[in-house]
N, CA and C of each residue as an Amber inpcrd file, in Angstrom:
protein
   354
  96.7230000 105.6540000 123.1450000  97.0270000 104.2330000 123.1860000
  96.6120000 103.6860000 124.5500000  96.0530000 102.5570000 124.3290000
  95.6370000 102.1430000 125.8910000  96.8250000 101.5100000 126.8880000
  96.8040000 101.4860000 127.5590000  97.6700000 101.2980000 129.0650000
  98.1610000 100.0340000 128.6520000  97.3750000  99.1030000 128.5930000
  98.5580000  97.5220000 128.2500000  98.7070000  97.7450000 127.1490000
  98.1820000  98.1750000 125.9170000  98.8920000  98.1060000 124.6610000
 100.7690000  98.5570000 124.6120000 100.8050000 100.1290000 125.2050000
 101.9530000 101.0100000 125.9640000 102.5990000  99.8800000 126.5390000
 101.9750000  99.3240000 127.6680000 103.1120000  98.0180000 128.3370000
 103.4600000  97.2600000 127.5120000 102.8180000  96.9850000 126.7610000
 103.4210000  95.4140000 126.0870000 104.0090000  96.3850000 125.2810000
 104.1470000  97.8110000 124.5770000 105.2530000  97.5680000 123.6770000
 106.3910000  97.9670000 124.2130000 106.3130000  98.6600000 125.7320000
 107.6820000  98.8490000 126.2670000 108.2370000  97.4510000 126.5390000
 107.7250000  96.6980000 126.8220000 108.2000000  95.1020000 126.7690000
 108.8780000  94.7350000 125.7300000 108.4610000  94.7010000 124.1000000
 108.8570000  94.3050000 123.4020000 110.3280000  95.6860000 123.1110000
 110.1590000  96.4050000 123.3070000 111.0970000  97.2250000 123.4970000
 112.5380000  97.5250000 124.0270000 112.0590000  96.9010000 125.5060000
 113.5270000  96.6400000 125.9080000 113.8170000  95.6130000 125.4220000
 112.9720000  94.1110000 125.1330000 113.8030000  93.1260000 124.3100000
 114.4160000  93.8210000 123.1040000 113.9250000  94.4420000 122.8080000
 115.3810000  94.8560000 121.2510000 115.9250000  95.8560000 121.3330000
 116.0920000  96.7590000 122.3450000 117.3180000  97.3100000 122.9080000
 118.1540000  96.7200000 123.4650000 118.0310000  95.0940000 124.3760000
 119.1890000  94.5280000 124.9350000 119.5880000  93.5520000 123.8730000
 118.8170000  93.5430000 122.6120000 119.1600000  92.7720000 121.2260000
 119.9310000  93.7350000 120.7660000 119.7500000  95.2000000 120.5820000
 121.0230000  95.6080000 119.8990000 121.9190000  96.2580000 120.7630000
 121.8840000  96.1570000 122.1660000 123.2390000  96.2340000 122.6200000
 124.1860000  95.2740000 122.7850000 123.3510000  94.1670000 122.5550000
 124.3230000  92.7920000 122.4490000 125.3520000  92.8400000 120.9030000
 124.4750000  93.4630000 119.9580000 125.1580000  93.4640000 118.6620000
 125.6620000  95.1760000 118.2850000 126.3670000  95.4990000 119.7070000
 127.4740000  96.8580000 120.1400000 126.8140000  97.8930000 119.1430000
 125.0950000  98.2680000 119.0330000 124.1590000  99.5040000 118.9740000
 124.6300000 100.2720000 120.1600000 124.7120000 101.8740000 119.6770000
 124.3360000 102.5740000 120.4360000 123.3500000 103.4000000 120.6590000
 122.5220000 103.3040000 121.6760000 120.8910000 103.5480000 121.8040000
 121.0920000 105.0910000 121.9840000 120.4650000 106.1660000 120.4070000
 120.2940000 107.2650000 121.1340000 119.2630000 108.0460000 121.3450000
 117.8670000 107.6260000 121.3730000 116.8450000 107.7210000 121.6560000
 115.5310000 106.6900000 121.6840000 114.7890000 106.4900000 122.5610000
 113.8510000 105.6770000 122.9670000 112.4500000 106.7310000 122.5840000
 111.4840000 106.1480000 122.2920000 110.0340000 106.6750000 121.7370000
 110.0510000 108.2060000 121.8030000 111.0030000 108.0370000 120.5750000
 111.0210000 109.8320000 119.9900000 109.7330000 110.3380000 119.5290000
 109.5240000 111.2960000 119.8040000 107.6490000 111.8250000 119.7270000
 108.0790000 112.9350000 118.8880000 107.1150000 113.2080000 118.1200000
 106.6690000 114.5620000 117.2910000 105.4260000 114.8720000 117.1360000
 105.1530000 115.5450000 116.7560000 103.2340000 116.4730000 116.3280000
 103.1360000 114.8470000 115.2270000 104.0770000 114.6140000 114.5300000
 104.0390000 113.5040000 113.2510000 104.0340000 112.4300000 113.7520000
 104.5960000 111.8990000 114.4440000 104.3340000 110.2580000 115.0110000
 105.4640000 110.4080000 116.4070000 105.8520000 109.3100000 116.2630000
 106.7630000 108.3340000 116.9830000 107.5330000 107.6420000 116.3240000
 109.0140000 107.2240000 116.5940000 110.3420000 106.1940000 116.6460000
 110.7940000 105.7760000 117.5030000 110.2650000 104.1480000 117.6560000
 110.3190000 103.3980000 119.2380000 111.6220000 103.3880000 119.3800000
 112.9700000 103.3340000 118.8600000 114.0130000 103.5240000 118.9420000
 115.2730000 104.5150000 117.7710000 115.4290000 104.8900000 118.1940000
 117.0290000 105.4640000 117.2090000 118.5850000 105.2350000 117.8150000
 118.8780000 104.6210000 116.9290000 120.4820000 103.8820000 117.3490000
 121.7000000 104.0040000 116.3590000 122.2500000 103.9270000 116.6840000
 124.0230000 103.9220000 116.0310000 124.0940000 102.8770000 115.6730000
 124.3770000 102.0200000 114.5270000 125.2840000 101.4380000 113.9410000
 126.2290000 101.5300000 113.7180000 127.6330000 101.3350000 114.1610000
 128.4680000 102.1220000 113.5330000 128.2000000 103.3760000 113.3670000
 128.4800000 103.5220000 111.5270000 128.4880000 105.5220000 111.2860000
 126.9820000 105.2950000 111.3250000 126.0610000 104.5180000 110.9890000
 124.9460000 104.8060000 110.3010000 123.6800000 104.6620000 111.8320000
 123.1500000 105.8480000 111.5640000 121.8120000 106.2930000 112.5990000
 120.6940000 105.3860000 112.3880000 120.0900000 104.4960000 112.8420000
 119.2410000 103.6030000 112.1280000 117.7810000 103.8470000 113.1960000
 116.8490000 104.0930000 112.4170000 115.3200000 104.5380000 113.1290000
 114.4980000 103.0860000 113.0050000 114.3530000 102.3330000 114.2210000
 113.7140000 100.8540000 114.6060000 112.0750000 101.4770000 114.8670000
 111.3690000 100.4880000 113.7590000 109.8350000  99.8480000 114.1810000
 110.4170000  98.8980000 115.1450000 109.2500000  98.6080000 116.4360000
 109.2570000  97.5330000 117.0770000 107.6870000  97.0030000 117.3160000
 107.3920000  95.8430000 116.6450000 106.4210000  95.1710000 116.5950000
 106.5850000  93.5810000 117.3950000 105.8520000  93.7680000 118.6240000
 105.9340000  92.8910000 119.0160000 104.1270000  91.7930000 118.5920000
 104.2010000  90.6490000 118.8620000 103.2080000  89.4300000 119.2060000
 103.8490000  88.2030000 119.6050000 102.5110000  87.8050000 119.8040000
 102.8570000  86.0740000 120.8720000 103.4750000  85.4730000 119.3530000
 102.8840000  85.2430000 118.1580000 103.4680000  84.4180000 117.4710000
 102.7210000  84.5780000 115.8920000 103.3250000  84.2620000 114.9130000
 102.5840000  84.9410000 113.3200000 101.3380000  83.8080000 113.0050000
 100.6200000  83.2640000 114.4230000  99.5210000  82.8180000 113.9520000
  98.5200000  84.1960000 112.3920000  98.6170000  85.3080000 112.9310000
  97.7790000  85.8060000 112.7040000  98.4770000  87.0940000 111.4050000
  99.6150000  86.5480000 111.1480000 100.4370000  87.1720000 110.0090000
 102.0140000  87.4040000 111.0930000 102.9960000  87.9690000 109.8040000
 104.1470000  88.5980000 110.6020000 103.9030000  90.3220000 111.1020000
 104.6250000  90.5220000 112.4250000 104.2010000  91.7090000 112.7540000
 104.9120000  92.7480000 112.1680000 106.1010000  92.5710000 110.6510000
 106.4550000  93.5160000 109.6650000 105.4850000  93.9910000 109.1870000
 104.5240000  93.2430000 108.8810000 103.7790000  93.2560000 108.2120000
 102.6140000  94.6290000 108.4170000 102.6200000  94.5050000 109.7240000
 101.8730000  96.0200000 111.1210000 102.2300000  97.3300000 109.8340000
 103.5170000  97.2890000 109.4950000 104.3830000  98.6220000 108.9310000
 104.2330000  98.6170000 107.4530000 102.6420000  99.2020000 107.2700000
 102.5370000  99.2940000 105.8050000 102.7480000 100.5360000 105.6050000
 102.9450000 101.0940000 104.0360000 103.1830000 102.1220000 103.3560000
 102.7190000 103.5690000 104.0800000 101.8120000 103.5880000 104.7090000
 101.2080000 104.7050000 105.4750000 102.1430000 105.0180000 106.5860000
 102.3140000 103.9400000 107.2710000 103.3970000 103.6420000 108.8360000
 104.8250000 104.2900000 108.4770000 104.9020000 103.6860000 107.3740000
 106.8050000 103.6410000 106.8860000 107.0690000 105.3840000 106.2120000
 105.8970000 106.3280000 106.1040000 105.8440000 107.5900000 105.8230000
 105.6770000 108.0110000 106.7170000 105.0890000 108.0910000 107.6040000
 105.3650000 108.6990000 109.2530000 106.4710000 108.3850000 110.2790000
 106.9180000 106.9390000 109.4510000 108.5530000 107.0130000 110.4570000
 109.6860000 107.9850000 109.4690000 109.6690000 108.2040000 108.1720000
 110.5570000 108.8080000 107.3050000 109.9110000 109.9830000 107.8210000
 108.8770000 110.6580000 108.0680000 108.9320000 112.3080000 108.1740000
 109.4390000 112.1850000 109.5020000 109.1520000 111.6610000 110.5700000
 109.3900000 111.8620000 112.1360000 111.2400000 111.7260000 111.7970000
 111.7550000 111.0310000 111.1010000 113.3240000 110.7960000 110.9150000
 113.7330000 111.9880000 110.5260000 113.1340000 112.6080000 109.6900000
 113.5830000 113.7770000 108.8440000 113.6130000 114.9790000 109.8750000
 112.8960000 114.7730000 110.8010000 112.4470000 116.1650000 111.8740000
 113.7730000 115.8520000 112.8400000 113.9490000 114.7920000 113.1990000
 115.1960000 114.1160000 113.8130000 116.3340000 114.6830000 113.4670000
 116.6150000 114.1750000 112.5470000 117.5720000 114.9300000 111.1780000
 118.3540000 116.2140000 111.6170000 116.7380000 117.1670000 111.3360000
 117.1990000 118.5960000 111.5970000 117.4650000 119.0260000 113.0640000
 116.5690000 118.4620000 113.9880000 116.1340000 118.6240000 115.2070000
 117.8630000 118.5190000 115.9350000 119.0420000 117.8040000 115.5500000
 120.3470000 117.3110000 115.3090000 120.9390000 117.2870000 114.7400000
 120.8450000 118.2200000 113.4750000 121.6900000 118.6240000 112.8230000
 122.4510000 117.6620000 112.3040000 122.0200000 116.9430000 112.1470000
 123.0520000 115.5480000 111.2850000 123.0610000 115.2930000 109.6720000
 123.3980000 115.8550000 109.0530000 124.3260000 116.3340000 107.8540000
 124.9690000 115.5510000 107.2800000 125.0120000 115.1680000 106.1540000
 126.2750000 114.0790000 105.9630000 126.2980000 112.5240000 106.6320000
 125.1180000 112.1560000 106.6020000 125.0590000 111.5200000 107.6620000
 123.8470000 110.3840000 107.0680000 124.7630000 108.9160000 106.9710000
 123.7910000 107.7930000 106.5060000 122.7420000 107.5350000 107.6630000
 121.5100000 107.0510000 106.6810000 119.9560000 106.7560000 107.8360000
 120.3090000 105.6120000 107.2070000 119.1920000 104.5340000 108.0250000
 118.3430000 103.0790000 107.5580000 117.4850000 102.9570000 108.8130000
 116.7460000 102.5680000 107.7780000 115.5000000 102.0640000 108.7010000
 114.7840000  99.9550000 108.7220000 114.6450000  99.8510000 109.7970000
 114.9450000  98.8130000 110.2420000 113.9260000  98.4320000 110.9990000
 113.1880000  97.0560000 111.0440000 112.3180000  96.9940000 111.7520000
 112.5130000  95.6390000 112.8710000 112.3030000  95.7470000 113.8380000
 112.0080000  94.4770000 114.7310000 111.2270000  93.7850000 115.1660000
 110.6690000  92.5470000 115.0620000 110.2420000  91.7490000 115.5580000
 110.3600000  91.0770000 116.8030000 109.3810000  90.6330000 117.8870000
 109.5230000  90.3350000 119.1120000 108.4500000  89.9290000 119.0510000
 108.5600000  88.5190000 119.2120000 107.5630000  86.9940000 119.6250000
 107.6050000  86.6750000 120.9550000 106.5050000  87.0660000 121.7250000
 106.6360000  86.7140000 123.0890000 107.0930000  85.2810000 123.3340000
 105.7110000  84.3820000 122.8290000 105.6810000  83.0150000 122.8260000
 107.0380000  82.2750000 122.7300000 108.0960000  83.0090000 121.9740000
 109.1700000  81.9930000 121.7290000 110.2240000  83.0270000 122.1920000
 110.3610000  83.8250000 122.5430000 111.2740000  85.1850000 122.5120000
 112.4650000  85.0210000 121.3080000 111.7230000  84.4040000 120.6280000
 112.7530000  84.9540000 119.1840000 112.2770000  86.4890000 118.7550000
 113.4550000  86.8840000 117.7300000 113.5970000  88.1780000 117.5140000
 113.9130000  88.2500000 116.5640000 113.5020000  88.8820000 115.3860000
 113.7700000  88.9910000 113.7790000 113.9000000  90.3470000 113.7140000
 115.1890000  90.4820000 112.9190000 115.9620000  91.9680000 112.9870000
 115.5680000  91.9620000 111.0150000 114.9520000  92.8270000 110.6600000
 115.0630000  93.4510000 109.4500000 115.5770000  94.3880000 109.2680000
 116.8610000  94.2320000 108.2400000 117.8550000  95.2250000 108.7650000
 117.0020000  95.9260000 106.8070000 117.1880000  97.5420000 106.9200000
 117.0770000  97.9440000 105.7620000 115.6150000  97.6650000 105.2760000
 114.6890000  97.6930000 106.1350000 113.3310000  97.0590000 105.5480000
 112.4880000  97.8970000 104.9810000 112.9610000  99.3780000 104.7820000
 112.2930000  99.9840000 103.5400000 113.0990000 101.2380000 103.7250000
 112.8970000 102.1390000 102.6710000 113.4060000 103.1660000 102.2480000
 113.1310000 104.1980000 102.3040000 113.8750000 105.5540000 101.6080000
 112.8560000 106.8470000 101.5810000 112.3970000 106.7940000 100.0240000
């Protein structure tokens, strides 16, 4: 990944880590890496472990940036979750996956809570 691409998404990054610590997330991992991908965040909800896309842009001139997280994307965050899983032994234990939005231009922030499945 090139050098400002990396910056700008740690940018959009901490904006939705201090978005879900405002809404009492607990952050328990930041750009979890595997041989399989990456999960720009993993957080607590409550009981439930929730694995965040974070897609940031200036603004949906050019589409919404959910949109970034097609069917290919959303199978490399479910296997990297699953390695998580074991990697922590977490058992018994509700997932969701969730994606964020971060608009520079306006610093609004669109939380898709549940935005796809296994």
């Amino acid at each position: 990944m090139k050098k400002e691409n990396r910056s700008k998404g740690n940018f959009g990054e901490e904006i939705a880590i201090k978005y879900l610590l405002q809404k009492d997330y607990k952050i328990l991992e930041k750009n979890f890496t595997t041989k399989l991908g990456e999960i720009d965040i993993i957080a607590k909800d409550k009981d439930i472990v929730t694995f965040i896309e974070v897609k940031l842009r200036r603004n949906s001139s050019y589409g919404h940036p959910f949109e970034a997280v097609d069917y290919r994307k959303q199978k490399k965050i479910i296997n990297v979750a699953k390695l998580y899983a074991k990697y922590k032994n977490l058992y018994n234990t509700q997932f969701r996956f969730d994606i964020i939005e971060v608009y520079s231009d306006s610093n609004d922030i669109n939380h898709i809570i549940d935005a796809f499945w296994t």
